[in-house]
C-alpha positions as CSV (number, residue, x, y, z in Angstrom):
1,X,126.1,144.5,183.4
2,X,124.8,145.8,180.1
3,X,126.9,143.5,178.1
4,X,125.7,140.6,180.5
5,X,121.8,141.0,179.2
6,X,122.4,140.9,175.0
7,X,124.7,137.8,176.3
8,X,121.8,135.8,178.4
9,X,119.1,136.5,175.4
10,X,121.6,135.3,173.0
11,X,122.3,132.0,175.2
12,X,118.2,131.7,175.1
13,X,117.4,132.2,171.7
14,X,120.3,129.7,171.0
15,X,120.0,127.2,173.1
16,X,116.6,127.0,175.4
17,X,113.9,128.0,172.7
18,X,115.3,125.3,170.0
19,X,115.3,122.8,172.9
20,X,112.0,123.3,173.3
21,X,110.9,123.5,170.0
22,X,112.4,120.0,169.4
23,X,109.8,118.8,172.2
24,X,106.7,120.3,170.6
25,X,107.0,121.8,167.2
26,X,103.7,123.6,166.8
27,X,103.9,125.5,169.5
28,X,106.2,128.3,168.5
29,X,103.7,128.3,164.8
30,X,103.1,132.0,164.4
31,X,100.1,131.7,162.3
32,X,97.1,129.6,162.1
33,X,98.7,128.2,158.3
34,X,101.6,127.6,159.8
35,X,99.8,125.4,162.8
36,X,97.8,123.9,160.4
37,X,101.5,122.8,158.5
38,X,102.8,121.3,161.6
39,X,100.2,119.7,162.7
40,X,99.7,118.2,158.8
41,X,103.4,116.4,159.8
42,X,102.7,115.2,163.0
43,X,99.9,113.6,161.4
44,X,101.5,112.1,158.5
45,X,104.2,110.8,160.8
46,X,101.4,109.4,163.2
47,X,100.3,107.7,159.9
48,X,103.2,106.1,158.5
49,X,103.7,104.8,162.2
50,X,100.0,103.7,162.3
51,X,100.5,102.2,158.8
52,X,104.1,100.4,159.7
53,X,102.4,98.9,162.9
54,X,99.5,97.8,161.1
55,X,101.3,95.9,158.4
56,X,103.6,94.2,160.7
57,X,101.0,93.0,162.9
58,X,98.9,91.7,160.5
59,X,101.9,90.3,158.6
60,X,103.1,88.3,162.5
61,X,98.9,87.2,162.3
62,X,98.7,83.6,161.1
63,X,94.8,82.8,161.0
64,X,93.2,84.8,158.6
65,X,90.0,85.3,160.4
66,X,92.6,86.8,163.1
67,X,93.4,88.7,160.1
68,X,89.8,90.1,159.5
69,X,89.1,90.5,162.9
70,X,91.8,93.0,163.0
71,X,90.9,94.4,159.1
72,X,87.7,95.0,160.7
73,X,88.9,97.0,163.9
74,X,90.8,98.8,162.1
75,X,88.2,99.9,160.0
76,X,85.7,100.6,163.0
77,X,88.7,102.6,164.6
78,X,89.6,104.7,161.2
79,X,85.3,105.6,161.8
80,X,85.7,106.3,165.4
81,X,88.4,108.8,164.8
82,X,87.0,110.6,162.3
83,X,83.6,110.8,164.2
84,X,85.4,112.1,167.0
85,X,87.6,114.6,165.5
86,X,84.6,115.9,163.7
87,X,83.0,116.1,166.7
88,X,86.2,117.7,168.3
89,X,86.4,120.2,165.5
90,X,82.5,121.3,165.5
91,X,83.5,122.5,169.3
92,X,85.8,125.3,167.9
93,X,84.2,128.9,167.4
94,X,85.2,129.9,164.4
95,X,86.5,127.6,161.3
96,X,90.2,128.5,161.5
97,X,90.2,126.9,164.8
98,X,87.8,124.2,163.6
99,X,90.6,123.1,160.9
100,X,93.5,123.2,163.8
101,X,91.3,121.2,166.2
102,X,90.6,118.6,163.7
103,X,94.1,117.9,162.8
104,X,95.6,118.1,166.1
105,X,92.7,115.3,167.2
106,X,93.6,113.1,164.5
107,X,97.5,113.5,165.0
108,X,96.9,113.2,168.8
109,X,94.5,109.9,168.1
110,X,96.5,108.4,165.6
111,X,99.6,108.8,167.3
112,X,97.6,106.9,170.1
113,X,95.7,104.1,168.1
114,X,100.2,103.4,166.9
115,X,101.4,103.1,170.4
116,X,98.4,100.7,171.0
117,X,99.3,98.4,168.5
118,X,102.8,99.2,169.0
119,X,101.9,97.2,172.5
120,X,99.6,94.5,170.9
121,X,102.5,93.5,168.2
122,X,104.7,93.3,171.0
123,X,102.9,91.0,172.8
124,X,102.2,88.8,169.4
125,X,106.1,88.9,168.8
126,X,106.9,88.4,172.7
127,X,103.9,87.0,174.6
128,X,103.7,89.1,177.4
129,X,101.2,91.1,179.2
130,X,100.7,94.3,177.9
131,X,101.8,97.3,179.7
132,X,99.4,99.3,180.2
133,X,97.1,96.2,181.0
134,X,96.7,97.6,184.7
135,X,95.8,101.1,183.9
136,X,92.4,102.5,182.2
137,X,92.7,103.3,178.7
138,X,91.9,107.2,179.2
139,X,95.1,107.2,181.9
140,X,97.5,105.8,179.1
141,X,96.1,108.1,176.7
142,X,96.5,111.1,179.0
143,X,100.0,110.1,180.3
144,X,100.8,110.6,176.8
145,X,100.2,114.1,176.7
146,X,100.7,114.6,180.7
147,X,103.6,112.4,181.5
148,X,104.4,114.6,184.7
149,X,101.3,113.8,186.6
150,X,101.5,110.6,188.7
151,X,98.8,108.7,188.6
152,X,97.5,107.2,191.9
């Protein structure tokens, strides 16, 4: 029995907790600098995948006002998300938390503005209906972060 216990917290420091971790970095961070590092990744990888989309797509767009129209949605977007995570981070009590807010909106919102045009450059390359065409923009956003919840 004793030799069972060192055994099982061996197996889940080994093999459960790094499974995890592989899921959602940031949450085994054991300081606020160290949340605010992680969460500086995710949101230069949310950018480089923004950035890759963004290039492609325009690059696949022929006309060029379809070119500016996008240029210029972009550039509306960039403001939105900035607005908002300002917004997000002004919530926070105190300014540590203020910091981790804002960069876990703007990971979170960029990652979400790439899977959007992730979809639209599909549908430029493919011609087909986008998937999420049926759902509200707030479920497909949430089902990011919640994909165990059905949604009826």
């Amino acid at each position: 029995m004793v030799l069972k216990l060192p055994f099982l917290l061996m197996f889940t420091v080994l093999f459960v907790f790094p499974a995890q971790a592989m899921t959602s970095s940031c949450d085994y961070a054991d300081s606020t600098s160290s949340i605010q590092t992680c969460l500086k990744q995710n949101l230069e990888i949310a950018q480089n995948k923004l950035n890759e989309i963004y290039e492609t797509l325009l690059d696949n767009l022929e006309a060029e006002d379809k070119k500016q129209e996008l240029n210029d949605l972009q550039q509306t977007w960039l403001d939105y998300r900035d607005q908002e995570c300002m917004w997000e981070a002004s919530q926070a009590p105190k300014p540590a938390f203020k910091a981790v807010s804002e960069l876990a909106c703007m990971a979170t919102v960029t990652q979400n503005r790439a899977n959007l045009l992730e979809a639209a450059s599909q549908d430029v390359d493919e011609d087909t209906t986008r998937q999420y065409i049926d759902n509200p923009r707030w479920e497909n956003a949430l089902s990011n972060d919640h994909g165990n919840i059905a949604w009826d």
